[in-house]
C-alpha positions as CSV (number, residue, x, y, z in Angstrom):
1,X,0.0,0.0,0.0
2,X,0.9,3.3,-1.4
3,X,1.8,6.6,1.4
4,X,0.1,9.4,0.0
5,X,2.3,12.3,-0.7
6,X,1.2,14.6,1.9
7,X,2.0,12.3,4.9
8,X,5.5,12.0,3.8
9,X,5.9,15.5,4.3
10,X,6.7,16.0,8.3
11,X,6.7,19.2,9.9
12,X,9.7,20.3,12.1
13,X,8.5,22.5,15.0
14,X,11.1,24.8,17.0
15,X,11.3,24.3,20.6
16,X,9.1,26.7,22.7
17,X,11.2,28.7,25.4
18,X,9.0,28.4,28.2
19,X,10.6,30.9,30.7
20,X,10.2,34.0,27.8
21,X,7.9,36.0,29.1
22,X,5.3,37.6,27.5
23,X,6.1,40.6,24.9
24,X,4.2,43.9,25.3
25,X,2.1,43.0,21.5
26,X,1.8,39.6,22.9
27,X,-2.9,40.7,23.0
28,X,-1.8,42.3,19.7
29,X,-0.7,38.5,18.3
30,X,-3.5,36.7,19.9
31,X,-6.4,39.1,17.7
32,X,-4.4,38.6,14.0
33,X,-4.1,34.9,14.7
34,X,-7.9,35.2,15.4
35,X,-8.3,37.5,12.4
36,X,-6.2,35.3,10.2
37,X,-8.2,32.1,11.3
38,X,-11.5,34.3,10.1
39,X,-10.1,34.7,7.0
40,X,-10.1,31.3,6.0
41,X,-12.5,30.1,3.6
42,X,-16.1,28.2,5.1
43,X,-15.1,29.2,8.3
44,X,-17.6,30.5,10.7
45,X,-17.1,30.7,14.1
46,X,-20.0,31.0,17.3
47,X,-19.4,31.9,20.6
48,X,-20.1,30.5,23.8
49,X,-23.0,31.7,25.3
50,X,-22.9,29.7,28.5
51,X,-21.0,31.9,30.9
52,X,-21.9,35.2,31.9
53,X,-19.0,37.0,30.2
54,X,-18.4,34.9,26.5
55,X,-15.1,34.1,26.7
56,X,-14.8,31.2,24.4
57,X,-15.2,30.9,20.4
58,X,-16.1,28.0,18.6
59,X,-14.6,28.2,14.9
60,X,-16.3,25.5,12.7
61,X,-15.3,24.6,9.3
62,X,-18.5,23.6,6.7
63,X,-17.5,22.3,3.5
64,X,-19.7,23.9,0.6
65,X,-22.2,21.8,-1.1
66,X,-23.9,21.4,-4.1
67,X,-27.2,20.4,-2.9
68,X,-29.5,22.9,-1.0
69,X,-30.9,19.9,0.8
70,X,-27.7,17.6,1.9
71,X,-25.3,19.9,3.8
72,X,-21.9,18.7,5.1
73,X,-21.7,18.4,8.3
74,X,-19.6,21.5,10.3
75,X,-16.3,20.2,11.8
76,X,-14.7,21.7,14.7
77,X,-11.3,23.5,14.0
78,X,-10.7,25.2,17.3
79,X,-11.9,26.9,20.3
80,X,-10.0,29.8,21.3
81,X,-10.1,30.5,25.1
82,X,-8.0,32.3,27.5
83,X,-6.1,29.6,28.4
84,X,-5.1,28.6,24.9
85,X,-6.4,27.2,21.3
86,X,-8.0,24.1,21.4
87,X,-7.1,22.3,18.0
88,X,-8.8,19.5,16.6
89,X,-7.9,18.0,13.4
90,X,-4.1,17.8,13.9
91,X,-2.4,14.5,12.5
92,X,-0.5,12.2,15.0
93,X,2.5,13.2,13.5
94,X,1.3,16.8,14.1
95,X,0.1,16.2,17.9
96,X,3.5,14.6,18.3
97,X,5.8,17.7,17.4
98,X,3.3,20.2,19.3
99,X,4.1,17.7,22.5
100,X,7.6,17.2,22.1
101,X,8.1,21.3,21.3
102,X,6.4,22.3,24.4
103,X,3.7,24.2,22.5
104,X,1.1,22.6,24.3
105,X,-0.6,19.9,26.1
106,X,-2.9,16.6,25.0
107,X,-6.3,16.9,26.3
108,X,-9.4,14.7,25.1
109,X,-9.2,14.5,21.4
110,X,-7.6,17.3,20.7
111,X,-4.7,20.0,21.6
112,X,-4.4,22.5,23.7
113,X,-2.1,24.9,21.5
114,X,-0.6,28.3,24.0
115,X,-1.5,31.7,22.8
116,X,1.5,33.4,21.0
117,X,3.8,35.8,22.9
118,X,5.3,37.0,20.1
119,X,5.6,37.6,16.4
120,X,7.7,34.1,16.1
121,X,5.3,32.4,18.4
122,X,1.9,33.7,15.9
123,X,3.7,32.2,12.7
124,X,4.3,29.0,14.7
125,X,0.5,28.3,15.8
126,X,-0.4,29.7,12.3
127,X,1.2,27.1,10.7
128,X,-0.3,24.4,13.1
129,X,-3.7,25.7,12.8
130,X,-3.0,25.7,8.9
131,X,-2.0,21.9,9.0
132,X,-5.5,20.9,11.0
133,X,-7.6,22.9,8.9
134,X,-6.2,21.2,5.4
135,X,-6.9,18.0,6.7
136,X,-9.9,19.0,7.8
137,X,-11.0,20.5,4.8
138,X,-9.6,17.4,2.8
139,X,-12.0,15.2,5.6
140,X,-14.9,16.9,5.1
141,X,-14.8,17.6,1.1
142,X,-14.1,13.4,0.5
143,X,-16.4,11.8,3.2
144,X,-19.6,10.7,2.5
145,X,-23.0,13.0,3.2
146,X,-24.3,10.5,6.0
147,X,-28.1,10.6,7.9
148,X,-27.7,10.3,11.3
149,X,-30.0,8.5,13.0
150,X,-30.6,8.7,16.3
151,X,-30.4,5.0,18.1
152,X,-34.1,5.3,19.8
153,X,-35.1,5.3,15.8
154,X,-34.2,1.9,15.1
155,X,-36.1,-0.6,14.9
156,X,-35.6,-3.6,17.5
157,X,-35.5,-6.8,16.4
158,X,-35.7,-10.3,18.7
159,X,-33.4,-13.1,18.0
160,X,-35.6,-15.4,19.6
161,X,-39.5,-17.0,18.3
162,X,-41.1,-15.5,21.4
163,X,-42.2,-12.1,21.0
């Protein structure tokens, strides 16, 4: 079996210094990476309305479709929060290097990506959300428009000649 191109390409991160501290355009970083994540195509994003103060965003990728009728389902990209960007959609080769750089931690089923400090750090999680949301987009434009039924819908069936 054939390894698609794309997988053979591996992505090198730097090592994240965790003792820098914070530079004075550190808030300045965090909005463009949130601007440039809005810029991306069949991206719309909703925030969380279940605290008091919104604090959270939800950024969802939807894959056009031809059909009025049979919409693609919406895939989580991120959350950004203040404690970080939640990424979903990274690679295991991906997760790996984010690990093993420092740049963040494993939760669930996805990362938790740091906000950037810095100019260096924004191209760094750029990239990273760049990587998730071309395989997500490459996910979501192959797989198959799928009804989802809800379990409780099924019909039940006995095995057995007493009913």
């Amino acid at each position: 079996m054939a390894t698609p191109a794309q997988d053979l390409k591996h992505y090198h991160l730097p090592r994240r210094i965790r003792a820098e501290r914070a530079s004075d355009n550190g808030f300045a970083c965090r909005l463009s990476l949130a601007d440039r994540i809005a810029s991306l195509p069949n991206i719309h994003s909703v925030e969380d309305s279940t605290d008091t103060l919104p604090c959270r965003v939800n950024v969802y990728l939807q894959a056009p479709s031809a059909s009025i009728r049979r919409q693609h389902d919406a895939h989580l990209l991120c959350t950004i929060g203040r404690d970080g960007v939640h990424v979903h959609g990274l690679r295991e080769w991906d997760r790996h290097q984010v690990l093993r750089g420092g740049w963040g931690r494993l939760e669930r089923d996805h990362v938790l990506f740091f906000l950037p400090r810095d100019s260096e750090e924004l191209e760094v999680c750029w990239g990273m959300l760049q990587r998730a949301y071309q395989y997500l987009s490459t996910v979501s434009a192959a797989g198959p428009l799928v009804r989802r039924t809800d379990p409780s819908d099924l019909p039940r069936f006995s095995r057995t000649a007493l009913q």
